[in-house]
C-alpha positions as CSV (number, residue, x, y, z in Angstrom):
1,X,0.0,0.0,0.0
2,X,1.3,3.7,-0.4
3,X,1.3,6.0,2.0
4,X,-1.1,8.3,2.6
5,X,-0.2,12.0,0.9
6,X,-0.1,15.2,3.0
7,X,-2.6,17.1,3.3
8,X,-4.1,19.6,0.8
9,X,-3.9,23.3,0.9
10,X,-6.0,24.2,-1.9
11,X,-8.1,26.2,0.6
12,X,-11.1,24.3,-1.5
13,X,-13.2,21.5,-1.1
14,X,-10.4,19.3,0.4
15,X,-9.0,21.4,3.0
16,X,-7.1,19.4,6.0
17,X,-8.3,16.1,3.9
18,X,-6.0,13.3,3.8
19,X,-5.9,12.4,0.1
20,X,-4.7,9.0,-0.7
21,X,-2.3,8.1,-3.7
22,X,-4.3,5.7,-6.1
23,X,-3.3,2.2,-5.6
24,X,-4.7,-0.4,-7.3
25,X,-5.7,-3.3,-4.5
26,X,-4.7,-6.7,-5.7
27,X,-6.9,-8.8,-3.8
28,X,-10.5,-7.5,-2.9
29,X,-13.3,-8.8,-1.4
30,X,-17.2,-8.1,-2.3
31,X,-20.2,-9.0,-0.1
32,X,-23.0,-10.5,-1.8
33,X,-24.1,-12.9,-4.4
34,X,-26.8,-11.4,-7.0
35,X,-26.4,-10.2,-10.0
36,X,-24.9,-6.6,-8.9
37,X,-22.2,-9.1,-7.1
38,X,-21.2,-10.4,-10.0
39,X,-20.9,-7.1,-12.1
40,X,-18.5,-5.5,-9.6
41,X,-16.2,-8.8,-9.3
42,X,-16.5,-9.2,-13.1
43,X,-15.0,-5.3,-13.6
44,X,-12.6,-5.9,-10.8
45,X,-11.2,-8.8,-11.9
46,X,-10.9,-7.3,-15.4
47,X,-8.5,-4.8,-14.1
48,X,-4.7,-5.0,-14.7
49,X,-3.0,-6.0,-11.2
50,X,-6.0,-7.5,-10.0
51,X,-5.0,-10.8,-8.3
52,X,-7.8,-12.4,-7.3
53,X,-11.5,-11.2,-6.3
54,X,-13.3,-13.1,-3.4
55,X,-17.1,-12.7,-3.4
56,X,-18.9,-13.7,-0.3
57,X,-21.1,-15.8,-0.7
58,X,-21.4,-15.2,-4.2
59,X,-22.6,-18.0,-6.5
60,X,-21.9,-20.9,-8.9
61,X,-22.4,-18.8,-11.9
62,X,-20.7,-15.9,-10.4
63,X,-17.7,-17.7,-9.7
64,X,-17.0,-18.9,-13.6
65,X,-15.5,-15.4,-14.2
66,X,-11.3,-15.5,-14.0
67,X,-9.8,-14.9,-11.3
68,X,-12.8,-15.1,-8.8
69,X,-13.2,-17.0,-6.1
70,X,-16.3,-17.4,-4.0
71,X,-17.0,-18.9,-0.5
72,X,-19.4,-19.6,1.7
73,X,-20.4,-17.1,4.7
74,X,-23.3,-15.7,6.1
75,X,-23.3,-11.7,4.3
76,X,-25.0,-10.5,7.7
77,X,-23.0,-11.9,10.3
78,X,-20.7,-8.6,10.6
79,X,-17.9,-10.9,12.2
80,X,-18.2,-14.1,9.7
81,X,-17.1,-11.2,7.0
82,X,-14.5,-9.6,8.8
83,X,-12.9,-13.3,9.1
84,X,-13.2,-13.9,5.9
85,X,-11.7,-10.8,4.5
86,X,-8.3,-11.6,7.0
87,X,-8.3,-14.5,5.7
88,X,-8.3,-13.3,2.6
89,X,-6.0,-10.6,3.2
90,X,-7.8,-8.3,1.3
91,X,-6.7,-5.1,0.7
92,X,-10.4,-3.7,-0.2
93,X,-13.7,-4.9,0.9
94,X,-16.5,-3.8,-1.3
95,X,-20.1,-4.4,0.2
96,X,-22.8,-4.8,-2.3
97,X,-26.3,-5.2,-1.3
98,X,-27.8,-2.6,1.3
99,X,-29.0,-5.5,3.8
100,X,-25.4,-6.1,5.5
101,X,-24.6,-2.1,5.3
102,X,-27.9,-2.4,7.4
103,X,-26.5,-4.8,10.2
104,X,-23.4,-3.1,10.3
105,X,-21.2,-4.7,8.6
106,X,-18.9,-2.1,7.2
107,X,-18.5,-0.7,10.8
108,X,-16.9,-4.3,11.8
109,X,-14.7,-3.9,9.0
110,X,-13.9,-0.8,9.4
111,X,-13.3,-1.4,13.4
112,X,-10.9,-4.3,12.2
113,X,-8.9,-1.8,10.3
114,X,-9.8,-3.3,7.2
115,X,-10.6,-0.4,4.2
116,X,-14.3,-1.2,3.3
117,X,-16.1,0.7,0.6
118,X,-19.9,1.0,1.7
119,X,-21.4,3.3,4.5
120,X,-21.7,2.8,8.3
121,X,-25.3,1.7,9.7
122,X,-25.9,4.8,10.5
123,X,-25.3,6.5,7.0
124,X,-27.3,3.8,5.4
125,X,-30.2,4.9,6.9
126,X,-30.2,6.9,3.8
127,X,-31.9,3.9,2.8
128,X,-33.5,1.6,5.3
129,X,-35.2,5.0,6.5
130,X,-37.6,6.8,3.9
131,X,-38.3,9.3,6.8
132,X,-34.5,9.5,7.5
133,X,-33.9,10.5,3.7
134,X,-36.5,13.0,3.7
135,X,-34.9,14.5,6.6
136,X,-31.4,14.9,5.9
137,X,-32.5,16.5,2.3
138,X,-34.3,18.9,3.5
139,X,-31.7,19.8,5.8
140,X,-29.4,19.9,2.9
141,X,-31.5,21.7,0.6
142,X,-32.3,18.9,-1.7
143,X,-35.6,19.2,-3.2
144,X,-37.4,16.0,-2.9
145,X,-40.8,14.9,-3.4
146,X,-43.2,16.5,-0.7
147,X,-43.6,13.8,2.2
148,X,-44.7,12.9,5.5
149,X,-43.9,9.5,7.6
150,X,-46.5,8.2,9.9
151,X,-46.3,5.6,12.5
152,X,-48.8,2.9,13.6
153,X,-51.9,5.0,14.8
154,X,-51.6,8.0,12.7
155,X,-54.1,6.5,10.8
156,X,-56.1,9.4,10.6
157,X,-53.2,11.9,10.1
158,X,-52.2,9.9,6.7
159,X,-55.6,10.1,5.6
160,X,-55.7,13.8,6.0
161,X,-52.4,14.0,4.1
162,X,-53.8,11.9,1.2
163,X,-57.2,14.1,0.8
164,X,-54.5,17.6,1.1
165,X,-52.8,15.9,-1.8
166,X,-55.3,15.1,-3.6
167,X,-56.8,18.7,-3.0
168,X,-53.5,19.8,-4.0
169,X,-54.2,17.6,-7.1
170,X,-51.8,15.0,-6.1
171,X,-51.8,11.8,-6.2
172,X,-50.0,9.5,-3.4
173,X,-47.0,7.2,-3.6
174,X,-46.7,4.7,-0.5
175,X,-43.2,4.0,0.7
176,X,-42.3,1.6,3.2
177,X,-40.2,2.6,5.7
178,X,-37.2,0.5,5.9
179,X,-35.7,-2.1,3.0
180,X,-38.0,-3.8,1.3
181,X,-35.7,-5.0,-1.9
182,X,-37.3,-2.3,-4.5
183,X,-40.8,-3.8,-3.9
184,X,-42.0,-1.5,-1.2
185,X,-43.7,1.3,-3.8
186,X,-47.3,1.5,-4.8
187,X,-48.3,4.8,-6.8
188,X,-51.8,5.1,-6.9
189,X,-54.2,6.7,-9.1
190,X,-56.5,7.7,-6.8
191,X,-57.0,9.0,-3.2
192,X,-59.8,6.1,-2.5
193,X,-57.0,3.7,-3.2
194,X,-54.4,5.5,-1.2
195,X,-56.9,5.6,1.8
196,X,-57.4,1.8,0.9
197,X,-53.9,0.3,0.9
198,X,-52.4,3.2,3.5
199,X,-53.1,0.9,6.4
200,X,-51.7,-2.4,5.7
201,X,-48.3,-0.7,5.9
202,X,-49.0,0.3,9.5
203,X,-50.0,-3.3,10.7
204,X,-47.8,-5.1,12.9
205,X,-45.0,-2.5,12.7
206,X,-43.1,-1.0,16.0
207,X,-45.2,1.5,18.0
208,X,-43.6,4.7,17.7
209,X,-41.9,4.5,14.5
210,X,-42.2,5.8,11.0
211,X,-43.5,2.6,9.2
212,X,-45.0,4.4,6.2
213,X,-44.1,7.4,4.0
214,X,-46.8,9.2,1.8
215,X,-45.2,11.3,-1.1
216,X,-47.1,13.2,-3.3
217,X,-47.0,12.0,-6.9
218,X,-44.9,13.1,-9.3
219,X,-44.6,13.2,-13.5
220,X,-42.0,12.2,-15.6
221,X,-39.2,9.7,-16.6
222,X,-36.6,8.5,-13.9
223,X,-33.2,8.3,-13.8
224,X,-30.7,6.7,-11.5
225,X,-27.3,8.8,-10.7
226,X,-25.1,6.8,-8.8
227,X,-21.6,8.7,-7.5
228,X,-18.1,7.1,-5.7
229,X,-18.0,9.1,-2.5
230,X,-15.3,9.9,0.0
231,X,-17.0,11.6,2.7
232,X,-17.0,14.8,1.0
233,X,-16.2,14.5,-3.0
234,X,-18.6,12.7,-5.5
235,X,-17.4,11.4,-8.3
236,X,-20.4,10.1,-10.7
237,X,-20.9,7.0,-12.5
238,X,-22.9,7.3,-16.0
239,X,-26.3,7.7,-15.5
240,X,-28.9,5.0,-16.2
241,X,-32.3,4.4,-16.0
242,X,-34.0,1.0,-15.1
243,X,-37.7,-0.4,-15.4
244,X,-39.2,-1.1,-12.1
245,X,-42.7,-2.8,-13.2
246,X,-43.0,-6.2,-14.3
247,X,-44.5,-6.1,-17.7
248,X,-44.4,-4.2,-20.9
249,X,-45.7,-0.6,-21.3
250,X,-44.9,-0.3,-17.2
251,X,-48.1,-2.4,-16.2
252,X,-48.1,-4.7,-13.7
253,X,-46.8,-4.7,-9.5
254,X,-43.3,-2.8,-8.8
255,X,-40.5,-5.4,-9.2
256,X,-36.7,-4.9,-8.2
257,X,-36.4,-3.9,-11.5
258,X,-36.8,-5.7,-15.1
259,X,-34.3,-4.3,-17.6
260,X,-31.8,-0.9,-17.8
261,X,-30.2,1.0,-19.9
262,X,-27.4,3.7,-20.3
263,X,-26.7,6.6,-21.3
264,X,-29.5,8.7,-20.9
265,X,-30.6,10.9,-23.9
266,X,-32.5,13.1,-21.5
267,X,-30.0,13.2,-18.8
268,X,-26.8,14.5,-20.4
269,X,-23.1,14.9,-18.8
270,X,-23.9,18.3,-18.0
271,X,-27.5,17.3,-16.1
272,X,-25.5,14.5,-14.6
273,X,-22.8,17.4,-13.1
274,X,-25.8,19.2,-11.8
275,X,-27.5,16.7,-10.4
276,X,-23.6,15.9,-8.7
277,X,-23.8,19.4,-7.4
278,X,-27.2,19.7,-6.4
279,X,-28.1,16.5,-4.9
280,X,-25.0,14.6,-4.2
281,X,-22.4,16.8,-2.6
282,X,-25.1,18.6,-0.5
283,X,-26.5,15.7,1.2
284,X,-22.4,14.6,1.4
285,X,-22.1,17.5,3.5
286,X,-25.2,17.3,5.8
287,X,-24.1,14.0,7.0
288,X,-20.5,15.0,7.7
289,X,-22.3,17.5,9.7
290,X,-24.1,15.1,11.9
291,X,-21.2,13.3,12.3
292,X,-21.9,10.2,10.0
293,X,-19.7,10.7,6.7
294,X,-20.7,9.0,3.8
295,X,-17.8,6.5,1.8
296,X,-19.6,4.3,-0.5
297,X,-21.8,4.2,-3.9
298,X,-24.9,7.0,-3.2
299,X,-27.3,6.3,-5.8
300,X,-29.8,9.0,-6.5
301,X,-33.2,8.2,-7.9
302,X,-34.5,11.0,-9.7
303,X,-38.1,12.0,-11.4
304,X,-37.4,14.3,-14.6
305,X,-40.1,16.5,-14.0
306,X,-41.2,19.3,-16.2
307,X,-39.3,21.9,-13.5
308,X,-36.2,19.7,-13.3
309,X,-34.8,16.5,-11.6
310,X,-36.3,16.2,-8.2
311,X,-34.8,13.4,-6.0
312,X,-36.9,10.3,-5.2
313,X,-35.0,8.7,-3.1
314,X,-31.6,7.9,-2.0
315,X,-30.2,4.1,-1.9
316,X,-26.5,3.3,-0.2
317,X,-25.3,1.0,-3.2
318,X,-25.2,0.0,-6.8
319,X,-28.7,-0.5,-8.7
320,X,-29.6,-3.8,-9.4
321,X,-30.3,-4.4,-12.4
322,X,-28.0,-0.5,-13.3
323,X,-25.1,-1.8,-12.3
324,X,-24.9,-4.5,-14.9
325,X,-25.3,-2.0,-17.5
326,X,-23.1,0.7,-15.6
327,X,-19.9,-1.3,-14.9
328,X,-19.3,-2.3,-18.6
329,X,-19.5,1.2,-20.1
330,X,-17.1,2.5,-17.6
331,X,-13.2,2.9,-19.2
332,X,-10.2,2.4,-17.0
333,X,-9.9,0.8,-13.6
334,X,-12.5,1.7,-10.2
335,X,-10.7,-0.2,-8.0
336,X,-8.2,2.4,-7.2
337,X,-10.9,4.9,-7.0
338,X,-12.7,2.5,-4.8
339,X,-10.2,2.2,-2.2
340,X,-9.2,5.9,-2.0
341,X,-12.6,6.6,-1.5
342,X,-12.8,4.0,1.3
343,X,-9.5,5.5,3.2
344,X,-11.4,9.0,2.9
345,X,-9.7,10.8,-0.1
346,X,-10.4,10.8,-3.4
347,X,-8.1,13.0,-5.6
348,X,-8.4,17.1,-5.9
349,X,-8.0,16.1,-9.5
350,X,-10.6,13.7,-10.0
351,X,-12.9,14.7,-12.8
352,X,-16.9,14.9,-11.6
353,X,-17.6,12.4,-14.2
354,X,-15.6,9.0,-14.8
355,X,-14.5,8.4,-17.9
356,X,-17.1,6.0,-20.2
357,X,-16.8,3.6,-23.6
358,X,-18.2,4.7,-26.3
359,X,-21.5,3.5,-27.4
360,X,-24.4,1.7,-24.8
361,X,-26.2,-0.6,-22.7
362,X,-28.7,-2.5,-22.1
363,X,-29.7,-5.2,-19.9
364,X,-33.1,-7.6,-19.8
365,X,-33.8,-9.2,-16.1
366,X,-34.9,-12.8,-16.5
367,X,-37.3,-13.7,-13.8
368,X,-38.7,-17.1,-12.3
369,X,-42.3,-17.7,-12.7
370,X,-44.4,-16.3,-9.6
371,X,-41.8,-13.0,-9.2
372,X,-42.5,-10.6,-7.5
373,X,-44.6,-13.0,-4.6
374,X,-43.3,-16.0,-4.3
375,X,-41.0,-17.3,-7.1
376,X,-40.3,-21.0,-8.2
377,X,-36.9,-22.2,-8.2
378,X,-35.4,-25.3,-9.1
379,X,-36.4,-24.8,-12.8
380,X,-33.4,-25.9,-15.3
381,X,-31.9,-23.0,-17.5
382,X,-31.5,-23.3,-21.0
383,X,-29.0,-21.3,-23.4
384,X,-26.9,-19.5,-21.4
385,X,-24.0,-20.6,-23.1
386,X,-25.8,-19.4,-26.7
387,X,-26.5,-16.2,-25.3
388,X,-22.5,-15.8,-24.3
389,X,-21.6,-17.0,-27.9
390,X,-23.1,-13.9,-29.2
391,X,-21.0,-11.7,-27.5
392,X,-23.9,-10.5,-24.3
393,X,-23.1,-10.4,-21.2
394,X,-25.2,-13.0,-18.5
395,X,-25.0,-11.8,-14.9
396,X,-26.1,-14.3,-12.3
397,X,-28.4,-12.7,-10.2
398,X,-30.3,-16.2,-8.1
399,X,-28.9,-19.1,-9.9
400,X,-27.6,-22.2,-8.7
401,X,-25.6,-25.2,-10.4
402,X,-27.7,-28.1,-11.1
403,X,-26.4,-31.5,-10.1
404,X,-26.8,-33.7,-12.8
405,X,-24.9,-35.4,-15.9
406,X,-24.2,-32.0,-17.9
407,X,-24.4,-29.6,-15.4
408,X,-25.7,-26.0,-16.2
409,X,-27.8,-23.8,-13.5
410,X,-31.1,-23.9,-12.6
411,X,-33.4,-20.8,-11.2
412,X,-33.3,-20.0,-7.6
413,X,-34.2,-16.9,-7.0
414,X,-36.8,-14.4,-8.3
415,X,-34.7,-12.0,-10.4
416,X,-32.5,-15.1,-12.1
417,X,-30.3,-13.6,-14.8
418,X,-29.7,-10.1,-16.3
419,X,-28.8,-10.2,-20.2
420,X,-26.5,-7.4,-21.1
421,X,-25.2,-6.4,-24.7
422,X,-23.1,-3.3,-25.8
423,X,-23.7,-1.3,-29.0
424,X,-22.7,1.3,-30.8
425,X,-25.9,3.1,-29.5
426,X,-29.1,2.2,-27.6
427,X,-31.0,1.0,-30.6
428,X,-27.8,-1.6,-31.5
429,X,-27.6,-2.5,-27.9
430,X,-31.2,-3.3,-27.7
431,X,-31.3,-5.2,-30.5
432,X,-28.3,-7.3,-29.4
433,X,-29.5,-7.6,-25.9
434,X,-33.4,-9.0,-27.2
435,X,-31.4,-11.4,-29.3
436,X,-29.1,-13.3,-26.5
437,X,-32.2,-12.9,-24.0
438,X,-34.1,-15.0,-26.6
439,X,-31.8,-17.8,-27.1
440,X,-32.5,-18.0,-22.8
441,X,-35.3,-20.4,-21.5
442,X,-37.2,-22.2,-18.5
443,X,-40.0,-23.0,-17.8
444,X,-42.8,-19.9,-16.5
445,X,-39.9,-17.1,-17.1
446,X,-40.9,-13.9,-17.2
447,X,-39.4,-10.7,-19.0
448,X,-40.3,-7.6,-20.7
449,X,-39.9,-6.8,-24.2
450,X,-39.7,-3.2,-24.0
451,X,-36.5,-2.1,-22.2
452,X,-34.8,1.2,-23.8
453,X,-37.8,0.8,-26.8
454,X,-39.4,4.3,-26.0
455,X,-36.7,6.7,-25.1
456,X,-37.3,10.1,-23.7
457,X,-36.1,13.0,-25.9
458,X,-36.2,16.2,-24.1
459,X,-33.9,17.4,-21.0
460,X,-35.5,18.8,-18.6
461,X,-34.1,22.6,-17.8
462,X,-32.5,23.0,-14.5
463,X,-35.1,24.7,-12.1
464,X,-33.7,28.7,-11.4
């Protein structure tokens, strides 16, 4: 490892920072085992000096890329992970999914003296609070979506605040307070139904607690802006945008999402630097402020309303299913990036935007039959091999190998594989990615057949 530089006296952003040299690490660690898992230890393992990458738990079809290795651990035991990574000697421990950041588990690392890229617990509430989000925007300055949480008997209160809305002309969007893996959304389209379904998310939940947040309804496409962050600097990904509902022409319940794609024609590098310095470095701030700076992947959902981007909500990690169309556009090595941001200092010199390929993305989500409730598994895959042939890429999201005389993977999961193809722009990248999703097959798998087809053309003006 190098030694950390001295500090800056630029007088800027990075004053009395310790800024760390970029080093690549050669042996890193990611927690997980879906389909954003295996993006992130694809890309790292890509990268020139990479030794080896360790996923934990990761999975059978994650661990056919070179030079990864997976093993078996529980991802939300904080001290099973810790182990694992000294056993590992890993000079970078990258945590994936938001459920372990929940539990604490970059804290143990962190407490170990291991360099861990992903928030503390108490920074993720960014994520497993609605309410918490809400707050720390507004105390930032972010404009958000307007909102209020309510706890178990505030009953009548969130009906008032649906009829204001509505008065307002406003629909509601119900929010779950807490993780709920992408599924805990309903938008309604009307205040009958809001007053309808506004009580089931209060039963059974702690007394005392936010448990449900009402938002008022806004128009628009999203978009997802995801940023490396230090503590203080942001340095952002390219922007994508993925399809949350299960079936074509967005019909059907909220899913973890079905398909992405990037770039964005309505979101360009500029918008994207904005949205950096608008949304991003502000709400960087406010938590340094309370106390609980931020080093990890902040992804910002966005609505592209009619007066400008207005944030959604915040999650403390890599998209699934954006990352597996993020990662490959991206030119030139993250892992140094990753592990100066995770030892606090990004360089004065980074550029706002990381370099990308040229051309696009776009990935198709395979599900399992019964997704989003309750999803069958054990159903043999077909053609994953075909679709590699063709030059896509097949991330394993809930996969596992099949034990029997050829082998192969059957489903196990809801979300089973994401289908990703590069082109020279989204139309050729479309194309390629309906073609190796087709050549894909089980038994009751469902997918849409309209990711990246109607693309938004407009960008919204910046608001003032």
């Amino acid at each position: 490892m190098a030694a950390d530089a001295p500090p800056t006296a630029d007088g800027g952003l990075n004053r009395g920072r310790v800024l760390v040299s970029l080093v690549m690490p050669t042996r890193i660690l990611v927690v997980g085992g879906g389909g954003r898992e295996h993006a992130l230890a694809r890309k790292l393992a890509l990268e020139p000096g990479v030794n080896e990458v360790i996923v934990a738990p990761g999975s059978a079809g994650i661990g056919t890329e070179p030079r990864v290795r997976c093993v078996a651990v529980e991802p939300l035991d904080p001290d099973a992970v810790v182990a694992v990574a000294r056993a590992a000697s890993a000079e970078l421990v990258v945590v994936g999914p938001e459920a372990p950041l929940s539990v604490g588990v970059a804290d143990a690392l962190a407490a170990a003296g291991i360099p861990v890229f992903g928030p503390t617990r108490a920074a993720a509430a960014l994520e497993t609070s609605k309410a918490f989000c809400h707050d720390v925007a507004e105390a930032a300055g972010v404009r958000m979506a307007r909102a209020r949480a309510f706890a178990p008997g505030d009953e009548p209160e969130a009906a008032a605040w649906i009829h204001e809305l509505e008065r307002a002309g406003s629909g509601a969007v119900l929010k779950q307070d807490g993780l709920a893996a992408g599924k805990g959304v309903i938008v309604t389209d009307s205040a009958a139904r809001a007053l309808e379904l506004a009580p089931s998310f209060l039963v059974g939940r702690e007394p005392g607690r936010p448990a449900l947040v009402i938002e008022e309804r806004l128009e628009g496409p999203e978009a997802s802006v995801i940023a490396i962050c230090d503590g203080t600097r942001a340095v952002a990904l390219p922007a994508a945008r993925d399809h949350k509902r299960l079936c074509d022409e967005d019909r059907g319940p909220n899913t973890g999402g079905m398909g992405a794609y990037s770039p964005l024609p309505d979101l360009d590098d500029q918008a994207v630097e904005r949205v950096l310095r608008t949304v991003h470095l502000p709400i960087l701030a406010e938590l340094a402020r309370r106390g609980t700076p931020f080093r990890g992947f902040l992804y910002a959902g966005l609505m592209l309303t009619a007066d400008g981007p207005v944030l959604l909500e915040c999650n403390v990690r890599l998209g699934d299913p954006e990352a597996q169309v993020i990662l490959p556009r991206v030119a030139g090595a993250i892992g140094p990036l990753l592990l100066a941001a995770a030892r606090g200092g990004l360089p004065a010199s980074m550029p706002t935007l990381l370099p990308v390929l040229p051309g696009a993305a776009v990935g198709i989500v395979l599900a399992a039959r019964g997704y989003p409730g309750d999803p069958r598994r054990g159903d043999p895959i077909e053609g994953i091999d075909d679709a590699l042939a063709q030059g896509a890429l097949v991330f394993h999201a809930g996969t596992v190998a099949r034990r029997r005389p050829g082998g192969g993977f059957g489903t196990n999961g809801g979300r089973v594989l994401a289908v990703t193809a590069l082109g020279p722009d989204i139309a050729a990248a479309r194309a390629a990615a309906e073609r190796a999703a087709d050549a894909i097959a089980w038994d009751g798998m469902q997918r849409r057949r309209d990711i990246a087809r109607d693309l938004p053309r407009a960008i919204p003006e910046p608001v003032g």
